[in-house]
PLY file of the C-alpha trace (Angstrom):
ply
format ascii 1.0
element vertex 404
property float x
property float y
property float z
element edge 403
property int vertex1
property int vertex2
end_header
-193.76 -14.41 36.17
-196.08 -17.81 35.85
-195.50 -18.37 39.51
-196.65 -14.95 40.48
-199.31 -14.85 38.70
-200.51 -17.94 39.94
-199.73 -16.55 43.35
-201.72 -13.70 42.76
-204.81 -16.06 41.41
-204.38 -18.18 44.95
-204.01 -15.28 47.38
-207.49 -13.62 45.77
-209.72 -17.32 46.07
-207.96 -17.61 49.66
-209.09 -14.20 50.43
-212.40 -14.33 48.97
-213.17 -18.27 50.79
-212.28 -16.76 54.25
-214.60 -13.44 53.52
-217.27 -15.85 52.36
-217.08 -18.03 55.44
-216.58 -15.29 58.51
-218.36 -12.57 56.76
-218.05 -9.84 55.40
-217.36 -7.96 59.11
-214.33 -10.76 59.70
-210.89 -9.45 60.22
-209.49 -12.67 59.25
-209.30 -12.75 55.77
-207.20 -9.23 56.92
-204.94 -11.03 59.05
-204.14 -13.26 56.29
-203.61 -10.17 54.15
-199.77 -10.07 54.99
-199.24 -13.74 54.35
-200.93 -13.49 50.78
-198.87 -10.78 49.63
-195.44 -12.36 50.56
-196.62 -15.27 47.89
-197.11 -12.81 45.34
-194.30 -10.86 46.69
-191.86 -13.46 46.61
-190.28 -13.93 44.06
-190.11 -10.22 42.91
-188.35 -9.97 46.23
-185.85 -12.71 45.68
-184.83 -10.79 42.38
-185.07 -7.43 43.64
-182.96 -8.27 46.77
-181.26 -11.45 45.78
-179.86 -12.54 42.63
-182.16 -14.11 41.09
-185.74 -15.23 41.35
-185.44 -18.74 41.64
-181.90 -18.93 43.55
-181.47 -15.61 45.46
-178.34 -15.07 47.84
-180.83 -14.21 50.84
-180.35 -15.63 54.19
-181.96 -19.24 54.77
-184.55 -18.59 57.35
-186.18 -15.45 54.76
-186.62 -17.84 52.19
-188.05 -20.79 54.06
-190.50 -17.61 55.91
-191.35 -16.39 52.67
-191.49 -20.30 51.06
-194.22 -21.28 53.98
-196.76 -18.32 52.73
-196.25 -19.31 49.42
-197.56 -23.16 50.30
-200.37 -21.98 52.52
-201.40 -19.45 50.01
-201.60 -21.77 47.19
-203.25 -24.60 49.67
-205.93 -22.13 50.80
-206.57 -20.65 46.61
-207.28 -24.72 45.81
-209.36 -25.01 48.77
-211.37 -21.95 47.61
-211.26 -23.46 44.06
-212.96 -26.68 45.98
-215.12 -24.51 47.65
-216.43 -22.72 44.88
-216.98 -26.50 42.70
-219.14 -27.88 46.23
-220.69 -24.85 46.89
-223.01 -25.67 43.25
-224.46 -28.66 45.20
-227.61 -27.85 47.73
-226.13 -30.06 50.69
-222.98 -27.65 50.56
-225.43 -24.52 50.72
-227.20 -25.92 53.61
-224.38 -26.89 55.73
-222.83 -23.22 55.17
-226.16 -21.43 55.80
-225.18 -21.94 60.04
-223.66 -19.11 61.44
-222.27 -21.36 63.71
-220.47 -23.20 60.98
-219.42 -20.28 59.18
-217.44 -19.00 62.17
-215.52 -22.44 63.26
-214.33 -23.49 59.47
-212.19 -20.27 58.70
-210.26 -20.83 61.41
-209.79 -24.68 61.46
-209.17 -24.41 57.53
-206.36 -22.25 58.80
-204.64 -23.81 60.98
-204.95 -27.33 58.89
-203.63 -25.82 55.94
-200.56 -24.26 57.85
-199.64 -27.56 59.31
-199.97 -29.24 55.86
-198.00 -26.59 54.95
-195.12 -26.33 57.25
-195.19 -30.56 57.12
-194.41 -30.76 53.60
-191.75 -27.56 53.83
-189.63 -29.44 56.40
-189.89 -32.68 54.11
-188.51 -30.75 51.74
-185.48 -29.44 53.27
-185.06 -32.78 55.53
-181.57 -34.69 54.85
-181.74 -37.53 51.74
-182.56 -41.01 52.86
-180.79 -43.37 51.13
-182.32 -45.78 48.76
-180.47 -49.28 47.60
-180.86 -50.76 44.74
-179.53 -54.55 44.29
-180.19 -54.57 40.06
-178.69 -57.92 38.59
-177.68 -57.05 34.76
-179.91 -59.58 32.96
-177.36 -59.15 29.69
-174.41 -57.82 31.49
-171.12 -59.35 32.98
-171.30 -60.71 36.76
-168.63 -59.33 38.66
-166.82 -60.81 42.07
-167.46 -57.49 43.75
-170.21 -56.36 42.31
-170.10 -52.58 41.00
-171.53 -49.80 43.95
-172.79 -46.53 42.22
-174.18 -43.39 43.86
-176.89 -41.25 41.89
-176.86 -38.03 42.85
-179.20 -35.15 41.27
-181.31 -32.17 41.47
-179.09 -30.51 44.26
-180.18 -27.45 43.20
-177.24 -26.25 45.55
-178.27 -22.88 46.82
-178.68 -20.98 50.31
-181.27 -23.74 51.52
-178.44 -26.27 51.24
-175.88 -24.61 53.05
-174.26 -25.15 56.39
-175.22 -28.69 58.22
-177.40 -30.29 55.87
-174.17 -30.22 52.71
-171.86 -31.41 55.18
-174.02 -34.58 56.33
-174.77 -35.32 52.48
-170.52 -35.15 52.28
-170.39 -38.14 54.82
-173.70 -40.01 53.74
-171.72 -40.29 50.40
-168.08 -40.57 51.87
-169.96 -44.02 54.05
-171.46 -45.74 51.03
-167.68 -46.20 49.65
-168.95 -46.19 46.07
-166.68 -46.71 42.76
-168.60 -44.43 40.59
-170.69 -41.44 41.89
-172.67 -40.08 38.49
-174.49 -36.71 38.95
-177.49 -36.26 36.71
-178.04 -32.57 36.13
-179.39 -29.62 38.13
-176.24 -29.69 40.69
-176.59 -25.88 41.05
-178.71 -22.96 41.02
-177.24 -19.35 40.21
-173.36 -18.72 38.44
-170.38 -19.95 39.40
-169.56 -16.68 41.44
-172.51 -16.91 43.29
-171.98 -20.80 44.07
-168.56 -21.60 43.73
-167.82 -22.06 47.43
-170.96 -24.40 47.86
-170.26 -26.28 44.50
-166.33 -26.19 45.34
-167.14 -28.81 47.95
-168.56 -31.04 45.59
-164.80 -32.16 45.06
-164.74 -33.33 48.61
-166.77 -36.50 46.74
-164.86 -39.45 46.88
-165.06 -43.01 44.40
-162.75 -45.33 43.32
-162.92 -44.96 39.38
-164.42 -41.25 39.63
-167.34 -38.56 39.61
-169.09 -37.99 35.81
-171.69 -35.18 34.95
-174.25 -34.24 33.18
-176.33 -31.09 32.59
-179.82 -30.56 33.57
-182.29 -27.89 32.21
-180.83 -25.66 35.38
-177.61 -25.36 34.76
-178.61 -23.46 31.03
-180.42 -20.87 32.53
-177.18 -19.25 34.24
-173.61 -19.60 32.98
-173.58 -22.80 31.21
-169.33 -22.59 30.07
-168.93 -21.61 33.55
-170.26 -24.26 35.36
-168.58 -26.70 33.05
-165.14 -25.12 33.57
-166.37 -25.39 36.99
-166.77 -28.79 37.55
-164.23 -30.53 35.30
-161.51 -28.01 37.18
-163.12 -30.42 40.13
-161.83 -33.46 38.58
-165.61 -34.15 37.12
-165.76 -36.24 33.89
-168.39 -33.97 32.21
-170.20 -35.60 29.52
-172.14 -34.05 26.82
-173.44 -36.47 24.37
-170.40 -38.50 24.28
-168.98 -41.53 26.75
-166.34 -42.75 29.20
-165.36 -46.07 29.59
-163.82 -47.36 33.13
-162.28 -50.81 34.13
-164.06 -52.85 37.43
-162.82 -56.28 38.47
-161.70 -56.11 34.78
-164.84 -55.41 33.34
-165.60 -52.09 30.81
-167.74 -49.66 32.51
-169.49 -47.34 30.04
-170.92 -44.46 30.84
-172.88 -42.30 28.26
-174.21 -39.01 29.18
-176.56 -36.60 26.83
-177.72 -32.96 27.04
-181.04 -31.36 28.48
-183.48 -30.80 25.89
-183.21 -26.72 27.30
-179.80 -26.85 25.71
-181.99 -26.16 22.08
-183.39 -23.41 23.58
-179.70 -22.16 24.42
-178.87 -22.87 21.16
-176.58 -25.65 21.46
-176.49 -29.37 20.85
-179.50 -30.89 21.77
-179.43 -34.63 23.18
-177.87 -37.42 20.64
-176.38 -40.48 21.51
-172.56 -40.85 20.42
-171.63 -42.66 17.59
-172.34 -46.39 18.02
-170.23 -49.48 17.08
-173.72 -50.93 15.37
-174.81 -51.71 11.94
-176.85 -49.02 10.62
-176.85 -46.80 13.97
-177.35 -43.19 13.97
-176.33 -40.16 16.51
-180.05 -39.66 17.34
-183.15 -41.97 18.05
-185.37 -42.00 15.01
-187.62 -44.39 12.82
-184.15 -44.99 10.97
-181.94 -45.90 13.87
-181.60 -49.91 14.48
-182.88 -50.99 17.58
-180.66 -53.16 19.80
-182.93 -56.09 19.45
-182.67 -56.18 15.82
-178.68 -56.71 16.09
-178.87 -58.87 19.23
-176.69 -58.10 22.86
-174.02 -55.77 20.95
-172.23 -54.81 24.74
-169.73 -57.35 24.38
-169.15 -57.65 28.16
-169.41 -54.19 29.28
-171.71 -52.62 31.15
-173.23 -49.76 29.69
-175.40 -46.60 31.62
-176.87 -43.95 30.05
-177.50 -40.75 32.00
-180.30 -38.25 30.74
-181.17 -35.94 33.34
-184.96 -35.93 31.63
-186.79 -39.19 31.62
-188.40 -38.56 28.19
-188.19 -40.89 25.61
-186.67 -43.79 28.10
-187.83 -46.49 26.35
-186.56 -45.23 22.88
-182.56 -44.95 24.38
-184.08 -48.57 26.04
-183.93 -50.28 22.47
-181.13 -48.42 20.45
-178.10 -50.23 19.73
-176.27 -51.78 21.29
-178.22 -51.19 24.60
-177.67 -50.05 28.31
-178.04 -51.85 31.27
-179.36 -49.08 33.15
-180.42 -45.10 32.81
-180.12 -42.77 35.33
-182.80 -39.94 35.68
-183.64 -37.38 37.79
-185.86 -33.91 36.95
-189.46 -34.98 38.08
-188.27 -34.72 41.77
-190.85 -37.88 42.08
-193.53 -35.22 41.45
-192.68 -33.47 44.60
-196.59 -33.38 46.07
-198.96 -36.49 44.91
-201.66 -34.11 43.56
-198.96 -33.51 40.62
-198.36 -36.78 39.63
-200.67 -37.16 37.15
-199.15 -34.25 35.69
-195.44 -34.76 36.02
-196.11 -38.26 34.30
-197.72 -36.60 31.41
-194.84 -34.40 30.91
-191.92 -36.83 31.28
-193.38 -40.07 28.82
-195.13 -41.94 32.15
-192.54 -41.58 34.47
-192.36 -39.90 37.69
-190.45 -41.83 39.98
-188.74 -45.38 40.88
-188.09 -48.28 39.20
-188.88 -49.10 35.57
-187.79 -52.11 33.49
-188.31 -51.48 29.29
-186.62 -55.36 28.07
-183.15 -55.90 28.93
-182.50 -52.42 30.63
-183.31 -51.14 34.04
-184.69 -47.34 34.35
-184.54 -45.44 37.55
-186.15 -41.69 38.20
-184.73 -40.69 41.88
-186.76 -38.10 43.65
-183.95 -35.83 43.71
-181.56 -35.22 46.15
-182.89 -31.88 47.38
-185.50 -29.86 45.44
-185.80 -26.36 43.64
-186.50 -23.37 45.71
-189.40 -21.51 43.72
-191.28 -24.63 45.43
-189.91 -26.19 48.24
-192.68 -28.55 49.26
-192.64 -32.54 49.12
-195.55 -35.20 50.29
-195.72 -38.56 49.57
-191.80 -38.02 48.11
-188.28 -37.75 50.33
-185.21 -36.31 49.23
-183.00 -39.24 47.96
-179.21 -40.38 47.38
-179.92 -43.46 45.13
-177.17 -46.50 45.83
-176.55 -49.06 43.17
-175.51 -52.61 43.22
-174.93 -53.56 40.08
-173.53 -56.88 38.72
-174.37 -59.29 41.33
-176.04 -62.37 41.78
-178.94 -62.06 38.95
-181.28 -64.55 41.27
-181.11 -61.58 43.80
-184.49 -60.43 46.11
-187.11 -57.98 45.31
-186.62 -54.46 44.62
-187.28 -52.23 47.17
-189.69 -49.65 46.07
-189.44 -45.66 47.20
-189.34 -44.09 50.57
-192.46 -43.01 51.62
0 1
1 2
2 3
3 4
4 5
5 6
6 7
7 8
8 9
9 10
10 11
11 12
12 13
13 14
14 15
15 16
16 17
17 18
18 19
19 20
20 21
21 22
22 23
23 24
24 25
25 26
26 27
27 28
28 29
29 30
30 31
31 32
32 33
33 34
34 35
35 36
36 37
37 38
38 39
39 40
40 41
41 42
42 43
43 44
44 45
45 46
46 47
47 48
48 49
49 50
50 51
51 52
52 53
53 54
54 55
55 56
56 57
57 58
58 59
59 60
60 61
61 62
62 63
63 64
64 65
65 66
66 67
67 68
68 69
69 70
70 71
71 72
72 73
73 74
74 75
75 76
76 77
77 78
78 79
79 80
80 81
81 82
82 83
83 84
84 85
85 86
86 87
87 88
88 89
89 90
90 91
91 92
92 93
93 94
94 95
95 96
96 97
97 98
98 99
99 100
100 101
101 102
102 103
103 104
104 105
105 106
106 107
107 108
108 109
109 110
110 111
111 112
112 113
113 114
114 115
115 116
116 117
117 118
118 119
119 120
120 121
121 122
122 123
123 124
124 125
125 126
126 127
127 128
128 129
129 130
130 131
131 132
132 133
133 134
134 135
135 136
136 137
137 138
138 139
139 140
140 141
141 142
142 143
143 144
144 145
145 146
146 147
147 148
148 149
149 150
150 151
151 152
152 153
153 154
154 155
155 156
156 157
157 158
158 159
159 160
160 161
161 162
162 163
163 164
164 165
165 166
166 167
167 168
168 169
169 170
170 171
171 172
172 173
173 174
174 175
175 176
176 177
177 178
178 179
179 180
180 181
181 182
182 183
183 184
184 185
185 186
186 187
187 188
188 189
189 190
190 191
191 192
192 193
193 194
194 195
195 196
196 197
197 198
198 199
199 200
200 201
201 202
202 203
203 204
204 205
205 206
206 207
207 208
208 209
209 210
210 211
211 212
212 213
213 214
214 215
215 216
216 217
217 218
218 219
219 220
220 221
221 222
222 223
223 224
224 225
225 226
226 227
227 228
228 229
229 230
230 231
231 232
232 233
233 234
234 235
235 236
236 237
237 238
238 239
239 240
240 241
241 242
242 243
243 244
244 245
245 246
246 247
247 248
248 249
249 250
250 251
251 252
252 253
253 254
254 255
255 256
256 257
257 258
258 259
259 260
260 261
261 262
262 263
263 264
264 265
265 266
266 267
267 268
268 269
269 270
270 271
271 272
272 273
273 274
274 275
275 276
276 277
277 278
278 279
279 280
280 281
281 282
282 283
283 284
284 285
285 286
286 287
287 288
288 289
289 290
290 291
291 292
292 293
293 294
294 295
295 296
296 297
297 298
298 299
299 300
300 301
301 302
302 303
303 304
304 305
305 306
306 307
307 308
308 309
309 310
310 311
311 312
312 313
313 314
314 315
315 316
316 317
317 318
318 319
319 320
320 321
321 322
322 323
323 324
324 325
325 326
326 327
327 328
328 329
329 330
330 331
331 332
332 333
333 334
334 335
335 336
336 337
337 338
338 339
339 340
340 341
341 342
342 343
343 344
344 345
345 346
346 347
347 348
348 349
349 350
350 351
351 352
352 353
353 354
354 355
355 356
356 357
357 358
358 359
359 360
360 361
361 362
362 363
363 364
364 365
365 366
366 367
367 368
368 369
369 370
370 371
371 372
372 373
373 374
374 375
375 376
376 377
377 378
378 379
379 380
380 381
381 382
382 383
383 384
384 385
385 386
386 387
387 388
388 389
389 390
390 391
391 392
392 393
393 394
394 395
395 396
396 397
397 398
398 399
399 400
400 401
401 402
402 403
């Protein structure tokens, strides 16, 4: 509903900006009529003739038609919004007194905003680049063969991800020969019905000590015990708020996993770490809960990972007791567009995407493997299958950043 209405609000500036510059005898803003009402349109039409709004069973090339008038719609009601703020200063008045001008900017605005448009649409639906990460564990164990993880999250598996692009994600994984893969929430969009022969091939994933799972805020919104059942009928350790400990080069592995903070609204257990083997620790952060500096290193060899598929509150998990290595996070999609990330930092504690370092531990936000339909759009971000080195030489290079 917030989506349409906002459509609604974009396709009325755009309408009235292209009236205002070719006049009011024009039949461009008309032409763009059609285009303006599929925004609005769209997602009514994915849940009148799909399933659902935001992941409707309609064929791949509809939504990515209907996607592309939703971008240039919104792009064009900013512009307007622009428009409207420069047209309040007299050089802007001057320059659009020419008839001459008037007549060339509707169009070129036009034809700017659709390639903008159609750029950032095919960014978002391009295959994930990889990104490696060599992280030494300042506090951890060293091993000989250093421990390979692969991040995946935000699939968002729906009908923009089938066919070709799922099956070349299956062998970009499959390559990387990784002992853990750890999937941090929103793996699918829809039920299980709807999905289950997408998601099914999720078990085609491959790693030497296993797969783990958490939820995301997506997979409460449509048949939460389902997609559980689902994936640990795949073979998928599925952790909610509790832990799994594996063995590398003789090392303990352990990985913690939490809930999505949706899972209150659902009413069920929000997130809480499990119990820890620390003085005076609690299930849940909180002024009372001792921080991991306050008891000194308490990981006794292991190497511990928390995944949250939000990035809020990083720092806090950062300093409980007795500590992780590294957290995994996903959600922001890197902010998708770079005009949001102002605002995807303000809703996620500061973070939006990359690298972090809060003391001892390492935090990484990946820009998502793929990205939700209601807005398929990414610039300045790519789709990403994050690859970890962890455990190796702790003199090791620089960090590479992001993709751009």
């Amino acid at each position: 509903m917030i989506l349409t209405l906002i459509s609604l609000a974009a396709g009325l500036a755009a309408f009235w900006l292209l009236r205002r510059l070719s006049g009011a005898g024009s039949f461009l803003p008309w032409i763009m009529l059609p285009v303006f009402l599929a925004a609005v349109l769209r997602h009514p039409l994915f849940l009148l003739l799909g399933d659902s709004a935001f992941s409707p069973s309609l064929p791949r090339l509809l939504i990515i038609i209907l996607s592309w008038c939703l971008g240039l719609t919104w792009l064009l009601g900013g512009l307007a919004l622009g428009w409207r703020i420069l047209s309040l200063f007299p050089l802007t008045q001057v320059l659009g007194s020419g008839r001459r001008f008037d007549r060339v900017i509707p169009g070129s605005m036009i034809l700017l905003c659709a390639g903008l448009t159609a750029m950032a649409g095919l960014r978002g639906l391009a295959d994930p680049v990889t990104v490696s990460l060599d992280l030494p564990l300042e506090a951890g164990p060293t091993f000989r063969r250093p421990l390979k993880v692969v991040q995946l999250t935000d699939l968002h598996l729906s009908s923009l991800t089938a066919g070709d692009w799922f099956d070349r994600l299956i062998l970009q994984i499959r390559r990387e020969n990784p002992d853990l893969i750890l999937l941090t929430g929103d793996v699918a969009d829809g039920t299980v019905a709807d999905r289950s022969l997408l998601a099914d091939r999720l078990g085609e994933l491959r790693a030497s000590l296993g797969t783990v799972l958490i939820p995301g805020n997506h997979e409460y919104y449509a048949d939460y015990d389902g997609w559980m059942a689902f994936y640990r009928k795949l073979g998928f350790r599925v952790l909610e708020n509790s832990s799994v400990t594996f063995i590398h080069e003789g090392i303990p592995v352990e990985i913690t996993g939490v809930t999505d903070e949706q899972a209150l609204k659902d009413g069920r257990p929000g997130p809480e770490l499990p119990q820890a083997d620390c003085p005076g620790s609690g299930q849940a952060l909180g002024d009372d809960r001792r921080s991991a500096e306050a008891h000194g290193d308490q990981r006794n060899g292991a190497v511990r990972i928390l995944l949250k598929h939000r990035p809020l509150d990083a720092e806090q998990y950062a300093g409980t007791c007795p500590g992780f290595d590294l957290i995994l996070s996903g959600h922001t999609h890197g902010g998708m567009i770079l005009p949001l990330f102002p605002l995807v930092a303000a809703m996620n504690s500061g973070f939006v995407r990359g690298v972090y370092r809060s003391g001892r531990t390492w935090i990484y936000v990946s820009d998502g493997t793929f990205l939700w339909n209601a807005f398929p759009f990414r610039m300045g971000t790519r789709n990403t299958v994050a690859v970890f080195t962890l455990g190796g030489d702790r003199d090791g290079g620089d960090l590479p950043g992001e993709p751009d």
